[in-house]
N, C-alpha and C positions, 0 to 999 in steps of 0.2 A: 129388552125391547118392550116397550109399550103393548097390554095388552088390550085395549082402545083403540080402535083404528077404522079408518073409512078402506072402501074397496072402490075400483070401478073391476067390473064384473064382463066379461066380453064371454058371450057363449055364441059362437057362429054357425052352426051346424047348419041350421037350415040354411044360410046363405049361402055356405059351402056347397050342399050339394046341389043348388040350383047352378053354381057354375062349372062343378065336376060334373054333371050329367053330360053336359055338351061336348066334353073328351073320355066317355068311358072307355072305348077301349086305348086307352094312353093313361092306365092306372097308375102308374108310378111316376109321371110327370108331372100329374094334377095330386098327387104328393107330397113332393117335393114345394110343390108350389105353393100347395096352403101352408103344408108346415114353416115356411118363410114367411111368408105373407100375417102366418099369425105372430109371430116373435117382434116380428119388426113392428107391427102395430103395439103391441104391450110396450116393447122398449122404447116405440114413440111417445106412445102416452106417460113412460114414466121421468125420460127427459124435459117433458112440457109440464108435468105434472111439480116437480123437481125445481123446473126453472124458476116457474110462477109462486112456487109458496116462496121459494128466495127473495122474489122480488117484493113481496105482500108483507114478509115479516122479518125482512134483515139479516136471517141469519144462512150463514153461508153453507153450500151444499155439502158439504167435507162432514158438519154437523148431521146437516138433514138427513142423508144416506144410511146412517146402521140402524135409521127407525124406518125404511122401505124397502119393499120387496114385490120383487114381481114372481106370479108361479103361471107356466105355461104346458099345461097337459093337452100336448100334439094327437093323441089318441083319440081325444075325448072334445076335440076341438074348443078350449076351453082357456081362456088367460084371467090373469087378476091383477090389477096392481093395487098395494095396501100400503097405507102412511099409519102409524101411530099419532095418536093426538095427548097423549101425555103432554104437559108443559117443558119446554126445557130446562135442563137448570141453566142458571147464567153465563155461567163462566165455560159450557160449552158454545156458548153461538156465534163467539168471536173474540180480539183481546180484548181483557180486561184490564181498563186505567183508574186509577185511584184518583178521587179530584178531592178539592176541597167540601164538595157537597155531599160526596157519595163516591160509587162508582159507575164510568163508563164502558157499555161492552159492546162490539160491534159496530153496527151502523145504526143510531139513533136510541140505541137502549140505555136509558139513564134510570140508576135507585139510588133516591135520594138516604141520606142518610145509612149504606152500606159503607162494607170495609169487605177488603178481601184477607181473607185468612187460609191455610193450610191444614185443611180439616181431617182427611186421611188420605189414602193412599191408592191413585189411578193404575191403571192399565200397563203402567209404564213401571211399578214398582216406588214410582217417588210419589209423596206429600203433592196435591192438588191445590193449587190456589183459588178455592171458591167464593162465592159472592153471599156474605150475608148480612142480615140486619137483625137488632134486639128487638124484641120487643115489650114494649110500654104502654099502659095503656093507660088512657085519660091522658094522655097528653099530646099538644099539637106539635107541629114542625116547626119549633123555632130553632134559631142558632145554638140555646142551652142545650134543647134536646138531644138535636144531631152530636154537639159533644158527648153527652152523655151514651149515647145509643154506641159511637165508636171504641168508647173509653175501656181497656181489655181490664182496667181494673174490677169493672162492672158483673164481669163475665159470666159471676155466679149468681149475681141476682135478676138476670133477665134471660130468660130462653132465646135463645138465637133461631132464626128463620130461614131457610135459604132460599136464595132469591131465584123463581122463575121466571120463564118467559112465554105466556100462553102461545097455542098455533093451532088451535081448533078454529074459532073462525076463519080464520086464515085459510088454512087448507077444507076445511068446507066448502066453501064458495068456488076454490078450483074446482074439487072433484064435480060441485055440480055443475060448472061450465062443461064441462066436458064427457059428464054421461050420456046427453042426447045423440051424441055427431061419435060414439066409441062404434058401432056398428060400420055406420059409413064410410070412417075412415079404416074400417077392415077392409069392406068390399072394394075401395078405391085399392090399396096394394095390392089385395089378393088379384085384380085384373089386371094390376103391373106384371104382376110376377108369372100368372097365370102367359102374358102374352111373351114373357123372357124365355121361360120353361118351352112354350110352341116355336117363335120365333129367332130363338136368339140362338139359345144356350147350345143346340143341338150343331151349330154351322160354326160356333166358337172350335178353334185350334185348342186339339189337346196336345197340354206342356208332355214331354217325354221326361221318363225317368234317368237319371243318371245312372 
């Protein structure tokens, strides 16, 4: 994983106990409450978080997923959720098709003048089909070059590239939509939950055991 990465940072303490004061003696209800109250904010933030670089940068969540993490210390009233901002390589963000100009991966990602090749060996124990380009330099994009740039005869006289696909601005821009309103939308649940825990949960039918 990436070791570059954005946080949003939720430290709730103080907001916590201004609404645990108001059932101190029901300590283990106002408990119960916040510890809910704070998971489910983190894991909102990281589904919203999650959705929107999808939608900003085309690549699919299945991708985006083994570069975030959420960490939630119940004790310490304290959550995080963290993205990596490495670039991706290419041929993880979606399929990869071979066109006459390059290759196409995903939703809208086109390099021009790549080829996909079988460079070494994923996760899975087989050869990887990754996306790469030679490089050349002084020379522009014409139809010769792209020949050239593909051509595996070449192989040894131009160092190959592999092709990413940035996600730093991208996910930039979320995290900072939504650092102002991470507090807020604590206090909003934690009052959901806080009125479940008084209201509800206590007059809910307990299931019997077989």
């Amino acid at each position: 994983m990436s070791q570059q990465g954005l946080s949003l940072n939720l430290d709730v303490s103080d907001i916590t106990s201004v609404y645990v004061d108001w059932i101190d003696n029901r300590a283990e209800v106002a408990r119960k409450a916040v510890r809910r109250a704070l998971r489910k904010t983190a894991q909102w933030y990281f589904r919203q978080i999650m959705r929107e670089i999808q939608q900003a940068t085309g690549i699919n969540q299945k991708a985006l997923k083994p570069r975030a993490r959420i960490t939630v210390l119940e004790k310490s009233l304290y959550a995080n959720v963290w993205f990596g901002l490495d670039p991706m390589e290419a041929h993880r963000v979606g399929r990869a098709r071979q066109t006459r100009a390059g290759v196409s991966v995903g939703l809208g990602h086109r390099f021009e003048s790549a080829f996909l090749a079988a460079a070494d060996f994923g996760n899975s124990g087989r050869a990887e089909q990754k996306v790469w380009r030679r490089k050349v330099r002084g020379k522009g994009s014409t139809a010769a070059t792209r020949r050239m740039l593909r051509n595996e005869e070449l192989a040894g006289r131009f160092p190959l590239e592999l092709m990413k696909v940035p996600v730093y601005e991208a996910a930039a821009a979320v995290f900072a939509r939504h650092r102002a309103g991470a507090r807020q939308r604590y206090q909003q649940i934690l009052r959901q939950e806080l009125n479940y825990a008084l209201n509800v949960e206590p007059f809910r039918p307990r299931r019997r055991r077989a």
